[in-house]
N, C-alpha and C positions, 0 to 999 in steps of 0.2 A: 504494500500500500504506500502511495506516494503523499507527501503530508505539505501544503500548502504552508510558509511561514503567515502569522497575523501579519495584518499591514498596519505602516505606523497611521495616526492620527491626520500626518494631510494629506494620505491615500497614495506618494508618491515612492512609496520602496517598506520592505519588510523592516516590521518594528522589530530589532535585536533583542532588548533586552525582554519583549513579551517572548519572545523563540526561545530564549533561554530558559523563561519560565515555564512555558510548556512543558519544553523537553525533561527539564526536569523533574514536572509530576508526573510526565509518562513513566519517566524511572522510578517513581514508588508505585505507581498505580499496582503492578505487584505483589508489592508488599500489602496494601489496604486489602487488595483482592483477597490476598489470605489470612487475613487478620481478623477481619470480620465475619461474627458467625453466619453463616448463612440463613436466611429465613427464606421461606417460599412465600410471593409477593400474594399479599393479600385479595382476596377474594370481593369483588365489588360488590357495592350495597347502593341497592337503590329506594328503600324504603324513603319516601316523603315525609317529615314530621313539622306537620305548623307550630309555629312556636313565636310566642310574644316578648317583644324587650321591656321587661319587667326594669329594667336599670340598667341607664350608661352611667360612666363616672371617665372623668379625665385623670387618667394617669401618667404623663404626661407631657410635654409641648409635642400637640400634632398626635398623639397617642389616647386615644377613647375605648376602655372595654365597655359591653355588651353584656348583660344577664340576658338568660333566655330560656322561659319556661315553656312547658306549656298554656295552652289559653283557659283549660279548666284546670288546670295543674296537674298531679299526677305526676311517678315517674318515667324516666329518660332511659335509652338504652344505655347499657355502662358503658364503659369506654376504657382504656388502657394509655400510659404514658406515653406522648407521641402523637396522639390521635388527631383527628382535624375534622373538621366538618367542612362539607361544600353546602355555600350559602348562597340561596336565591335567592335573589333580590326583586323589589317591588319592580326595578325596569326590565327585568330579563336576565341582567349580569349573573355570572357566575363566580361565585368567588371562595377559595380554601382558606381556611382560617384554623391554625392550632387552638385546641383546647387546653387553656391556661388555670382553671379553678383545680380544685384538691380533686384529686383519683378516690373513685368511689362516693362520691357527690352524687345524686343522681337524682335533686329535686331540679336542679339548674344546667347549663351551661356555661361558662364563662369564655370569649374569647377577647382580642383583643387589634387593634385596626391604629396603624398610622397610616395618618393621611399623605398621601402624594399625590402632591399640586400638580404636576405632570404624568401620572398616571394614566391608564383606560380608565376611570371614572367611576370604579368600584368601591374605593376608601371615599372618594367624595361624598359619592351618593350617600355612603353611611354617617360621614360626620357632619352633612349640611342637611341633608333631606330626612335621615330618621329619628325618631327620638320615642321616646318612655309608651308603652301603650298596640305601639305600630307591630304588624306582623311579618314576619318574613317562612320562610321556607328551607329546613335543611334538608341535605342528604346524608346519611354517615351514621355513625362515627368510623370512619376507616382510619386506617394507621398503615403509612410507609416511612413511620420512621422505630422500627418498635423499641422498645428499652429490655433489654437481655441481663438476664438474673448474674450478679455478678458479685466480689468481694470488695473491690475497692473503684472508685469513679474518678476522672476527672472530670467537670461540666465547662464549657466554654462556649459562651454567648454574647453574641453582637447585637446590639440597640433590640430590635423588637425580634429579635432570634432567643432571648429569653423566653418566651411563650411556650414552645414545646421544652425546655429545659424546666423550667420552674415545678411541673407533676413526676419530673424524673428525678430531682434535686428530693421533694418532699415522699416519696419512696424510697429513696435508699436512704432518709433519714429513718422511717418504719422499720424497714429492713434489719435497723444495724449495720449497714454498709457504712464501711470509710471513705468519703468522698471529698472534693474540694469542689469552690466553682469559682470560675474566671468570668467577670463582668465586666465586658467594655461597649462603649460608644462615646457621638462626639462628646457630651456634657452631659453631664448628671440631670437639666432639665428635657434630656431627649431620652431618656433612658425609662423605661417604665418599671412600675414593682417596685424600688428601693424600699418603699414603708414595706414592705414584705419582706424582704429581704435579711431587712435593718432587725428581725426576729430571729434570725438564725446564729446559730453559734458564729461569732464576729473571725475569729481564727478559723474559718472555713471559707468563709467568702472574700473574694479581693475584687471591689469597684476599681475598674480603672478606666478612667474618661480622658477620652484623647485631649480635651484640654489643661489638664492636671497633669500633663506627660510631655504637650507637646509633640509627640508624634502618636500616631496609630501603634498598640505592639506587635513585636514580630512574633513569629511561631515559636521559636526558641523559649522568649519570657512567659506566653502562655502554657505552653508544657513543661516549663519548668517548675510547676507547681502537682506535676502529677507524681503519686509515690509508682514505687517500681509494681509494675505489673498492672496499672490502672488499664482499664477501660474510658475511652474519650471519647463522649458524646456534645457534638460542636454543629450549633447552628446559629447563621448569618448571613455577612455579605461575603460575597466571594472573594475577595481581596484575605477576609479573614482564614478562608475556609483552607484557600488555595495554601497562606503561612504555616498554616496547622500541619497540611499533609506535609509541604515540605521539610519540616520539622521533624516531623513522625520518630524517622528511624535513626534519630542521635539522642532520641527519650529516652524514659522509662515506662513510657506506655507500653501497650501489649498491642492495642489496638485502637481504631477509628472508626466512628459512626459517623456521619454527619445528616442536616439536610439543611439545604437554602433556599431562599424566597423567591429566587428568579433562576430561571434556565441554564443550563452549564451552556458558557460563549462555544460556538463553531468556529472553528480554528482550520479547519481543512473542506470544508464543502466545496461540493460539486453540483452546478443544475440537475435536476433530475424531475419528471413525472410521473405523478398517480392517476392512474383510471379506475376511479369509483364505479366497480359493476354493476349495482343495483340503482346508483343515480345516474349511469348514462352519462357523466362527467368526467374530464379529464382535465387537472390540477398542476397549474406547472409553480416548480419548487424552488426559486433561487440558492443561488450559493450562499445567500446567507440571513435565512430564515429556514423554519423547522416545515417538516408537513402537516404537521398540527395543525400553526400557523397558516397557512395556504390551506389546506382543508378546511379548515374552521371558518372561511371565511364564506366559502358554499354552502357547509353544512355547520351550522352555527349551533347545534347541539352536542357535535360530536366529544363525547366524553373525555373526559380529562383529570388529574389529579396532582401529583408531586413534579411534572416536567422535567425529572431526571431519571428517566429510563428506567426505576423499579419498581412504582408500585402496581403494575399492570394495569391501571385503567383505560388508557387509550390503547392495548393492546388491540388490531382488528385481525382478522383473516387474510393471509397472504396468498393470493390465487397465484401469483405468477412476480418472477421478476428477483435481482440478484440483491442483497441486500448486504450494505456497511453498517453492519452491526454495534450500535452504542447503547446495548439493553442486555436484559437476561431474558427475552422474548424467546419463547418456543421458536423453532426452524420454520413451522409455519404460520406465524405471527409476525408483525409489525407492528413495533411501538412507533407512534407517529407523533412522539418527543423527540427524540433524541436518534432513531436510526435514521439513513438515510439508503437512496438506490444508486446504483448504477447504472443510470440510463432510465429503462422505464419498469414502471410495477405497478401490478392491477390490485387492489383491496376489494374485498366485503363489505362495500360501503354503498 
């Protein structure tokens, strides 16, 4: 396979130092491969449950959770650390949201939404248009991130990448597990939870806000808080995710979990086409956009969840066509996240 370097920022030659960085998470990709226990990607849930926002609160700047019962009350299906809900929204949007309230709750949901002003118009709708009273629509609880029974933790979280960390922190406090957690973003008032937080044994937890620093930290300073043999479970922005991996293997960790809020970048695509059998459509894919993306725009239901190739939700039926595999999708499957074709490929769509 021949691997395209990124191109720098004014599109006129290959950016070096992102090539480097590449190449060198491909060199651990590896090592995470077998570090991580393997799970078989969760089975989809399409149950509908109407559910009312019984309570926002701001936590904080640009940061609003969400309580969410139901409308006669009653309980929720349970849910396990990692979980997320897909929320629909009064305009159509669809949107995934980690479940951040205590594990084993199950009068409520808690999740929680920063706002971005340049967004698709998901966090908007939620922080200008809804409020106390108003209904929405989940789907779930599905879980692609799951939390694996373990002796000792590290936790590492970026601004609102805290949410799925925060019911795996308060588990392996139940547990008995020995764990640490790492807390960064820009400022302490971008940062949500600290009044929760600020409840935890204080020599467990380390805020560190890139303006108390001065710079962003490296992978290095974050896992250097892991004791030998931890497990690291890290979710954020990519910048962070990417320091972590490369980090990885001069720890003490054992191992790496991760997940993050936006898509893993394409670094190598190629055009390619999908012809949707059953719609009669055929979907052309640029070199640097997903098929998801480009399918979704015909077929604006087609399912979706984590956008990084494991939790099988956008898995479809692969009738025909070669496939550059960026999934653990079945040989006759296509994740239309993250894999791409060679040339052309027909789906079940």
């Amino acid at each position: 396979m021949t691997t395209e370097l990124p191109r720098s920022l004014d599109g006129t030659g290959p950016d070096r130092l992102m090539s480097v960085v590449h190449r060198l998470v491909g060199g651990v990709e590896w090592l995470h491969r077998n570090s991580r226990r393997r799970t078989a990607p969760p089975s989809p849930v399409d149950r509908d449950i109407p559910l009312v926002i019984s309570e926002t609160r701001d936590e904080a700047d640009g940061v609003r959770s969400l309580r969410l019962t139901r409308p006669g009350g009653g309980p929720l299906p349970a849910w396990q650390p990692g979980a997320h809900l897909d929320l629909l929204l009064p305009s159509g949007r669809k949107r995934q949201y980690s479940l951040c309230g205590r594990p084993g709750e199950r009068s409520h949901y808690r999740i929680a939404v920063r706002r971005l002003a340049d967004g698709a118009g998901g966090s908007r709708e939620i922080h200008d248009e809804l409020a106390e009273g108003d209904r929405v629509v989940a789907r779930g609880p599905r879980n692609a991130f799951p939390f694996i029974g373990g002796r000792s933790y590290l936790f590492v979280a970026g601004g609102i990448g805290i949410t799925p960390i925060l019911p795996m922190v308060r588990t392996a406090m139940a547990r008995g597990a020995d764990w640490r957690l790492v807390y960064t973003g820009r400022s302490r008032a971008s940062m949500p939870f600290l009044r929760e937080l600020a409840e935890l044994p204080a020599e467990r937890v380390w805020i560190r806000p890139d303006t108390e620093f001065g710079i962003p930290a490296a992978g290095t300073e974050l896992l250097a808080h892991a004791a030998e043999g931890a497990a690291v479970y890290a979710c954020g922005p990519v910048p962070m995710i990417t320091a972590v991996r490369l980090a990885l293997p001069v720890s003490a960790a054992k191992g790496l979990h991760w997940e993050r809020f936006s898509a893993p970048p394409i670094v190598d695509g190629r055009e390619f086409t999908v012809e949707l059998a059953r719609s009669g459509r055929t979907v052309e894919v640029p070199a640097d956009r997903t098929a998801l993306e480009a399918v979704g725009e015909v077929l604006p239901d087609v399912a979706y969840s984590c956008r990084q190739g494991f939790c099988g939700t956008c898995h479809v039926p692969l009738l025909s066509g070669d496939v550059l595999r960026r999934s653990r999708a079945r040989g006759d499957d296509l994740a239309l996240c993250v894999d791409r074709g060679r040339g052309h490929l027909t789906v079940d769509l």
